[in-house]
N, C-alpha and C positions, 0 to 999 in steps of 0.2 A: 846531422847532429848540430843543433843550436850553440855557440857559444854565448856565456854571455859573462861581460866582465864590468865590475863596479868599483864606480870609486866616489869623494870625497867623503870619507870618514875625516877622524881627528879629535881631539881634544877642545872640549868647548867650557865656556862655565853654565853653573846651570841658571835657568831662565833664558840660556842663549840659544842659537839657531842651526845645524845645518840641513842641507842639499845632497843627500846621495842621490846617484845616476847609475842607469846600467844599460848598458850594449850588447846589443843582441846583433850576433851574425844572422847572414842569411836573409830568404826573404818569406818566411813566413812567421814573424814577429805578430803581424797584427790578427794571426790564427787565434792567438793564444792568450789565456789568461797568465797577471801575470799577477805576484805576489810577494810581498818581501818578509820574512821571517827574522829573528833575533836571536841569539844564544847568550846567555850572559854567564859567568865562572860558576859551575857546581850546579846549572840549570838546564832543564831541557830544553831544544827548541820549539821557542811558539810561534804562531804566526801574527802578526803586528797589521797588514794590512792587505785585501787583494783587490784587483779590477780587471772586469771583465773588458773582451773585445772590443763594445763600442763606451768603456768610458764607464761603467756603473760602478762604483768603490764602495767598499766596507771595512771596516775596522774594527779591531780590540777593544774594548771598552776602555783598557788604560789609558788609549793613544786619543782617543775621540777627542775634537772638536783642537788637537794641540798638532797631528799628523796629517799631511795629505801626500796620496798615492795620487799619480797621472802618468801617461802615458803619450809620448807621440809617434803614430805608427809609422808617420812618412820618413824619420830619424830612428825607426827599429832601438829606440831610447825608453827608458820608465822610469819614472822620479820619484824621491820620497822626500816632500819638503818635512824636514821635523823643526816645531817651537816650541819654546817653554820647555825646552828638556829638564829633565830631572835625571838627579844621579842613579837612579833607579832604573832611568834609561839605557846604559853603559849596558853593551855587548856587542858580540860582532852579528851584523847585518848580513842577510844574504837577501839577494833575489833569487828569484825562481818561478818556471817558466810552465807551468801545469795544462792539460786538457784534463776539464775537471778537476775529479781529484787527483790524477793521475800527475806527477812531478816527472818534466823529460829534462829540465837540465837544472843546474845552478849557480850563481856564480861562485867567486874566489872566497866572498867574504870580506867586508870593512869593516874596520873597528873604528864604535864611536866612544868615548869616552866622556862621563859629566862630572865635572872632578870642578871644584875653588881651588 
């Protein structure tokens, strides 16, 4: 069983920046695709961004050109730099660890908030 656990969420204003991370136990991290999802209050979760194995990323049309997903396999770590947040961006983040479409783990979940 993979763990994986994330963090730097927070409170930011909008047009501002942060850095979530996620930690993946074990040592099959770089098997897998990995993918970070969103929840925000009274909504479903969508998926925000994924990349595969060696590095190829895709995203939401909302996040384009403002989100980047990477990954470093040698650190079993996955990044989501987000800029230019909008308050529309507030929810809790999760990653998550898929073969295909198939989801084998998740993290805890961090809350980002875009709040003045």
């Amino acid at each position: 069983q993979v763990q994986l656990v994330e963090s730097g969420g927070g409170l930011v204003q909008p047009g501002g920046s942060l850095r979530l991370s996620c930690a993946a136990s074990g040592s099959l991290f770089s098997s897998y695709r990995m993918n970070w999802y969103r929840q925000a209050p009274g909504k479903q979760r969508e998926l925000v961004a994924g990349i595969s194995r060696v590095g190829t990323a895709d995203y939401a049309d909302s996040v384009k050109g403002r989100f980047t997903i990477s990954r470093d396999n040698a650190k079993n770590t996955l990044y989501h730099q987000m800029n230019s947040l909008k308050p529309e961006d507030t929810a809790v983040y999760y990653c998550n660890l898929a073969l295909g479409a198939l989801s084998i783990s998740w993290g805890q979940g961090n809350q980002v908030t875009v709040s003045s």
